[in-house]
VOFI-629487 format. One record per residue (C-alpha): x, y, z; residue in one letter; residue number from 1. Coordinates in steps of 0.02 Angstrom, whole numbers. Last residue first. Layout:
VOFI-629487
+--------+--------+--------+------+-----+
|      u |      v |      w | code | pos |
+--------+--------+--------+------+-----+
|      X |      Y |      Z |    a | NUM |
...
+--------+--------+--------+------+-----+
This chain:
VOFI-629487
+--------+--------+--------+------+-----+
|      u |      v |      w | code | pos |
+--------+--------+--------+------+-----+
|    871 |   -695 |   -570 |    x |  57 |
|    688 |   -662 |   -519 |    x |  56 |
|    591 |   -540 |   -661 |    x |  55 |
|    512 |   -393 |   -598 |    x |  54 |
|    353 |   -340 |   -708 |    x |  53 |
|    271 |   -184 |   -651 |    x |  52 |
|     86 |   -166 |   -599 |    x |  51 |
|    -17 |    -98 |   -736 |    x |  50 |
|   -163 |   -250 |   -711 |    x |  49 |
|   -148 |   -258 |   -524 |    x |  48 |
|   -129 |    -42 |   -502 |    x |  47 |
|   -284 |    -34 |   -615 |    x |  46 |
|   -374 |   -166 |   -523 |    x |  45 |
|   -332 |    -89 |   -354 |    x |  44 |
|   -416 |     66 |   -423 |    x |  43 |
|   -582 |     -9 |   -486 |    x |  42 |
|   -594 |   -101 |   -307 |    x |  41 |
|   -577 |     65 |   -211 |    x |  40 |
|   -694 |    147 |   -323 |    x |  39 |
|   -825 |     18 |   -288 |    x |  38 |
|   -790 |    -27 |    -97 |    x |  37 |
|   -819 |    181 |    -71 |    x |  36 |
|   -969 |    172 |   -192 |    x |  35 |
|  -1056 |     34 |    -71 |    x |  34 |
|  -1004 |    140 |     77 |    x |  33 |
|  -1098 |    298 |     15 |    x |  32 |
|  -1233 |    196 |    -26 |    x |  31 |
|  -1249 |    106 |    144 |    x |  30 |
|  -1448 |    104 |    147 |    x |  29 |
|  -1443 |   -106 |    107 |    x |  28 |
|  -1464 |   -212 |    -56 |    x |  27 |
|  -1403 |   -127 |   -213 |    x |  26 |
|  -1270 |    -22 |   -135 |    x |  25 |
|  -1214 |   -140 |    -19 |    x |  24 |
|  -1210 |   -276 |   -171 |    x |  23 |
|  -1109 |   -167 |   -286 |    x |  22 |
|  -1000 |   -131 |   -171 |    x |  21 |
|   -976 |   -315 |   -134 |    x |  20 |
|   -942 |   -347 |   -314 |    x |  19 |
|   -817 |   -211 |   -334 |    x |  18 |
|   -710 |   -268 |   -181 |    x |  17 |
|   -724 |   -450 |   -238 |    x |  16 |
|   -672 |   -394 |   -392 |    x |  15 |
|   -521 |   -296 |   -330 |    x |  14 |
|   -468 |   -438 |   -206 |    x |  13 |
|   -465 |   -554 |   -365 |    x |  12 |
|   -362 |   -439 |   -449 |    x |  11 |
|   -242 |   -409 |   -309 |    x |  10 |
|   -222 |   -600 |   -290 |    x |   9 |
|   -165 |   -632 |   -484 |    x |   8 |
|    -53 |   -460 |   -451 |    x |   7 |
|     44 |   -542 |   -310 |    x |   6 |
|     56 |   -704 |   -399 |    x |   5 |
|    135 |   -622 |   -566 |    x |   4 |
|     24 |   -563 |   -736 |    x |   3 |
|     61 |   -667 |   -883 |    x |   2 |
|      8 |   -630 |  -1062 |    x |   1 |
+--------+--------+--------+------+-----+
């Protein structure tokens, strides 16, 4: 399986996103914040992983 570029970046960007939640929940008095960056990664990585393929001509 092959995912394109744009969706290779998007899932990197979505675990960074989850990571970093992760750590402002676990390390600072931002929880609300922390979840935020948690969710938001968790949906990018859906929309990365179910993104279309478009094939170039």
């Amino acid at each position: 399986m092959s995912i394109s570029r744009t969706s290779q970046v998007a899932l990197i960007l979505s675990i960074a996103l989850v990571v970093s939640g992760a750590l402002v929940v676990t390390f600072s008095d931002l929880g609300i914040l922390g979840w935020v960056l948690i969710v938001l990664g968790i949906v990018a990585e859906i929309i990365a992983v179910t993104r279309k393929r478009t094939v170039l001509q």
